[in-house]
C-alpha positions in Angstrom: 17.2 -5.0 10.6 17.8 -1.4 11.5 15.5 -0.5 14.8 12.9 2.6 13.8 12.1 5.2 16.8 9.9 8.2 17.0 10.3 8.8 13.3 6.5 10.1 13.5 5.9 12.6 16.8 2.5 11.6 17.6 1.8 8.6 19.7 -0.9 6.3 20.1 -1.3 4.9 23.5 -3.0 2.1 24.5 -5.9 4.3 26.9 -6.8 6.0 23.9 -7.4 2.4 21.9 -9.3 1.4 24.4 -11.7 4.5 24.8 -11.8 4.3 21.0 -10.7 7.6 20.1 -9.3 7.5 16.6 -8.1 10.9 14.3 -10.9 13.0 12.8 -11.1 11.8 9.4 -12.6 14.0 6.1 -14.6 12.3 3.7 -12.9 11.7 0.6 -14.8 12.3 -2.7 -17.1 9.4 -3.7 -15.1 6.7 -5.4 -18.4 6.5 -7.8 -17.7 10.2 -9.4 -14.9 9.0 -10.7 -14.4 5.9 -13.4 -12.4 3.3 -12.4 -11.2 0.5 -14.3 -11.3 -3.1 -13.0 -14.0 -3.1 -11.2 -14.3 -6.9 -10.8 -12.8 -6.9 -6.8 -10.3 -8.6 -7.9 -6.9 -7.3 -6.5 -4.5 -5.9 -8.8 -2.0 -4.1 -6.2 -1.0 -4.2 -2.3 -0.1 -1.3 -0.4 1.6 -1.8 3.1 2.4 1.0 5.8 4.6 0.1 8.8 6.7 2.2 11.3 8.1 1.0 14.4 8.9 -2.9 14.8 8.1 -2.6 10.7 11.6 -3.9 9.4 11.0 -7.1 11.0 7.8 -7.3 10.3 8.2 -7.4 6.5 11.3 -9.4 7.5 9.0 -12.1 8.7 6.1 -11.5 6.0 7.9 -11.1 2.3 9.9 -14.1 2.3 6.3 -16.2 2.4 5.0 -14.1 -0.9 5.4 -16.3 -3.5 7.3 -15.8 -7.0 5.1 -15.6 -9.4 2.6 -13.2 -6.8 0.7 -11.4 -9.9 0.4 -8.0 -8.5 3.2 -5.4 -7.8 3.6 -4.6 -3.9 4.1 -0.5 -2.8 5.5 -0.3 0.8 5.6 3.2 3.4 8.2 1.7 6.0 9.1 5.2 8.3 12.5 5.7 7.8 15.7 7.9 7.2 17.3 8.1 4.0 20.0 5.1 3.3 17.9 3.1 5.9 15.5 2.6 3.1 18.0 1.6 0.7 19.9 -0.5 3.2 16.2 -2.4 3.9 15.0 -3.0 0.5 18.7 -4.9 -0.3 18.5 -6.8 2.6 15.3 -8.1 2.0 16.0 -8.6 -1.6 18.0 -10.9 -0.6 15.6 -13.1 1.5 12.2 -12.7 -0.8 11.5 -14.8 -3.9 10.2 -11.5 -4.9 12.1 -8.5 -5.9 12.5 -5.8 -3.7 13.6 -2.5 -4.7 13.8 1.2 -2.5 11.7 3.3 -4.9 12.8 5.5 -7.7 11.0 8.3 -9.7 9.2 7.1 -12.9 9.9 3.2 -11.7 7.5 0.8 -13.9 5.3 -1.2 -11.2 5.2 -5.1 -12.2 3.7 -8.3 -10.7 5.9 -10.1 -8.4 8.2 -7.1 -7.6 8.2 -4.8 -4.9 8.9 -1.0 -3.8 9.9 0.4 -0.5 9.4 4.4 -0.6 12.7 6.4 -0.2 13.3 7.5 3.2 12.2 11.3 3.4 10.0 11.2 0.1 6.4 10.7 0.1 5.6 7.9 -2.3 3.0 7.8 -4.8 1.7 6.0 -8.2 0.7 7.8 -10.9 -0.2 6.6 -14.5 1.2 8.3 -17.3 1.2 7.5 -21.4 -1.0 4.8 -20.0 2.1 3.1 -18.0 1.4 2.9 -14.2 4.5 4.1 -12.5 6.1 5.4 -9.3 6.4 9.3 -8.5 8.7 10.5 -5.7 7.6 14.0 -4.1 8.9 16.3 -1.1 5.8 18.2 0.1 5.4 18.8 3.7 5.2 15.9 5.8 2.2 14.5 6.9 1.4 13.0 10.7 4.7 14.5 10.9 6.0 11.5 8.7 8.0 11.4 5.2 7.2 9.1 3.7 3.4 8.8 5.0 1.3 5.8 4.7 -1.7 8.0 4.0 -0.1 9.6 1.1 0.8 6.3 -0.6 -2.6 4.7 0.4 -5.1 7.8 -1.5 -2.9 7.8 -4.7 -3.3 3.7 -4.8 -6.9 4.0 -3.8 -7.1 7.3 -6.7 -5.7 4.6 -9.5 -6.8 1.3 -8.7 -10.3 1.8 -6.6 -11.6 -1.4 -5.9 -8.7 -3.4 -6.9 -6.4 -2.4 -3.5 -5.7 -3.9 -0.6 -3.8 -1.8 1.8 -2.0 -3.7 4.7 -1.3 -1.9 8.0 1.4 -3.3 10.2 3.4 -2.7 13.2 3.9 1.2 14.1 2.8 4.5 16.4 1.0 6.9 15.9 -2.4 7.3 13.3 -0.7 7.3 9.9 -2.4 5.1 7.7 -5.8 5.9 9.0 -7.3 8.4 6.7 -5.3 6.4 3.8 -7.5 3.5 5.0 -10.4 5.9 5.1 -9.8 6.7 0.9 -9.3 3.1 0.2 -12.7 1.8 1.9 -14.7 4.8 0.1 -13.1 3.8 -3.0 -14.2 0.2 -2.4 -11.0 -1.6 -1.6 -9.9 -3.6 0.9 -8.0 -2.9 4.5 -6.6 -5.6 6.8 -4.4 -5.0 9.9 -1.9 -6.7 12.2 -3.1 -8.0 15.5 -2.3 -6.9 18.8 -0.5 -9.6 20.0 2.2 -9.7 17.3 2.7 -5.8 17.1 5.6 -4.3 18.6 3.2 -1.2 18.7 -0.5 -1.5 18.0 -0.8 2.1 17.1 -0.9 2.1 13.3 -3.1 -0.8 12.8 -4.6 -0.5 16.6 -5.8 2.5 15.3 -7.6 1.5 11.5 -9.1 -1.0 13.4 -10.1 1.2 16.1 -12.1 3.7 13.0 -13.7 0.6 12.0 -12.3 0.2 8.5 -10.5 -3.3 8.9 -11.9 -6.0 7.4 -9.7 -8.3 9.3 -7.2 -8.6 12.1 -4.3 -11.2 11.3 -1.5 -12.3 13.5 1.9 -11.6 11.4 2.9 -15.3 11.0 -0.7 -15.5 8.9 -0.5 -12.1 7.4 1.5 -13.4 3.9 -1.1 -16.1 3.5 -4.3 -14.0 4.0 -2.5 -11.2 1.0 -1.8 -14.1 -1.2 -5.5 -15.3 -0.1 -6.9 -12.6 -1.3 -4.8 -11.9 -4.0 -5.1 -15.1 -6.0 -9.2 -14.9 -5.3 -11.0 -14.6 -8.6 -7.9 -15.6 -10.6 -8.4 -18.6 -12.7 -4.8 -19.4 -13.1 -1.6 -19.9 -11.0 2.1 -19.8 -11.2 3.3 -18.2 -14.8 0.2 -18.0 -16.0 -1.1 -15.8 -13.2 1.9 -13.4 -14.5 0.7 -13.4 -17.9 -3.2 -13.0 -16.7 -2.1 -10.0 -14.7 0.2 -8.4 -17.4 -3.3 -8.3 -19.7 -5.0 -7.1 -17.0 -2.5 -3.9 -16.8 -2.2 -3.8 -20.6 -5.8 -2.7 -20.4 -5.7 -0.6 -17.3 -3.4 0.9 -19.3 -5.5 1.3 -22.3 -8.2 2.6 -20.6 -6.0 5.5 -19.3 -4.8 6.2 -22.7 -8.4 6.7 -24.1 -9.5 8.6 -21.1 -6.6 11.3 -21.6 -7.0 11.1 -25.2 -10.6 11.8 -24.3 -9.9 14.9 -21.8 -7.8 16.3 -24.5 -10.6 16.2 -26.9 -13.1 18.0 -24.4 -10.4 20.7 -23.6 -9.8 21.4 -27.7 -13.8 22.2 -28.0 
């Protein structure tokens, strides 16, 4: 796997975890002004952000996610363009799930997963009622492109309660205010442990704030997604597929109606 260094400027060292200082984070605006579909907890998509040590990481995580895993998979891994590319074949390769580097407009789907292109922030946006990715160049943030927190407030934006966001191996503090959203929004955030980080900054760090719900050792980390991904579904293998699929079908309808419904209030 290609080695990832000092992509993002700003460290996280280990005195700092320990006194407990953690970055400043805003408030987001409360996940209940806003209508969200699914709200039954159950999860309907993972987000993972990992820097440094992150290529093995996923190395050792993806190839345990099952086949037929019924929710699509977004993934910030900080890298340079072609490294991105480079990492999403090779661990095609090893996954019974699809992995792909992302591209603008791609169609997320259940068992099938996108690694954000190296110097593009990453995002998921819904539109005709199709939940799909969108690729953007705006200044980077935590000095990172593609940032976890970007990808981790347009996930917690779309699918509220329905997220789990994963924070893996990596420096610095990008991912916390992501985590931040995603908790206000009603989601779920777990983290990598210490022991099995190459850095603990990243997840060190969401823990640190507070806004972990649990700390898992890598080697347990596929298990505790898939965990928490198949609770509340009444059905497994294909059939978890085809529950899911419905399940999007009226996500989807929902954000039909509501546009169709803005549309109507603007015509007034």
């Amino acid at each position: 796997m290609p080695k990832v260094k000092g992509l993002c400027l700003r460290r996280t060292s280990s005195t700092e975890l320990k006194a407990g200082i953690v970055p400043q984070i805003r408030p987001e605006a409360k996940a209940s002004s806003v209508a969200r579909p699914g709200r039954t907890g159950v999860i309907d998509i993972v987000a993972i952000g990992t820097s440094t040590g992150g290529p093995n990481a996923l190395a050792g995580m993806l190839p345990a996610i099952p086949q037929a895993f019924p929710v699509p998979i977004v993934i910030v891994q900080h890298m340079p363009p072609l490294f991105t590319r480079l990492l999403a074949e090779r661990l095609n390769k090893q996954c019974a799930i699809e992995i792909h580097e992302g591209e603008e407009g791609a169609v997320l789907k259940p068992g099938e997963a996108w690694i954000a292109h190296g110097d593009f922030h990453m995002t998921v946006v819904r539109t005709e009622g199709v939940t799909k990715l969108a690729l953007q160049q705006e200044a980077p943030e935590n000095s990172c492109r593609p940032a976890v927190d970007v990808l981790l407030r347009s996930v917690a934006r779309l699918y509220g309660v329905s997220t789990l966001a994963v924070v893996l191996t990596g420096m610095g503090s990008d991912g916390v205010k992501g985590s931040q959203t995603i908790k206000e929004f009603g989601g779920q955030v777990i983290v990598q442990d210490e022991a099995s980080s190459v850095v603990w900054g990243m997840p060190g760090q969401v823990a640190g704030a507070g806004l972990a719900e649990g700390i898992y050792p890598l080697a347990s980390m596929a298990k505790e997604i898939d965990r928490r991904v198949t609770n509340g579904r009444l059905f497994t293998g294909r059939e978890f597929l085809a529950q899911s699929a419905a399940r999007e079908t009226a996500r989807n309808a929902e954000g039909i109606a509501a546009q169709g419904s803005e549309k109507a209030d603007r015509s007034k």
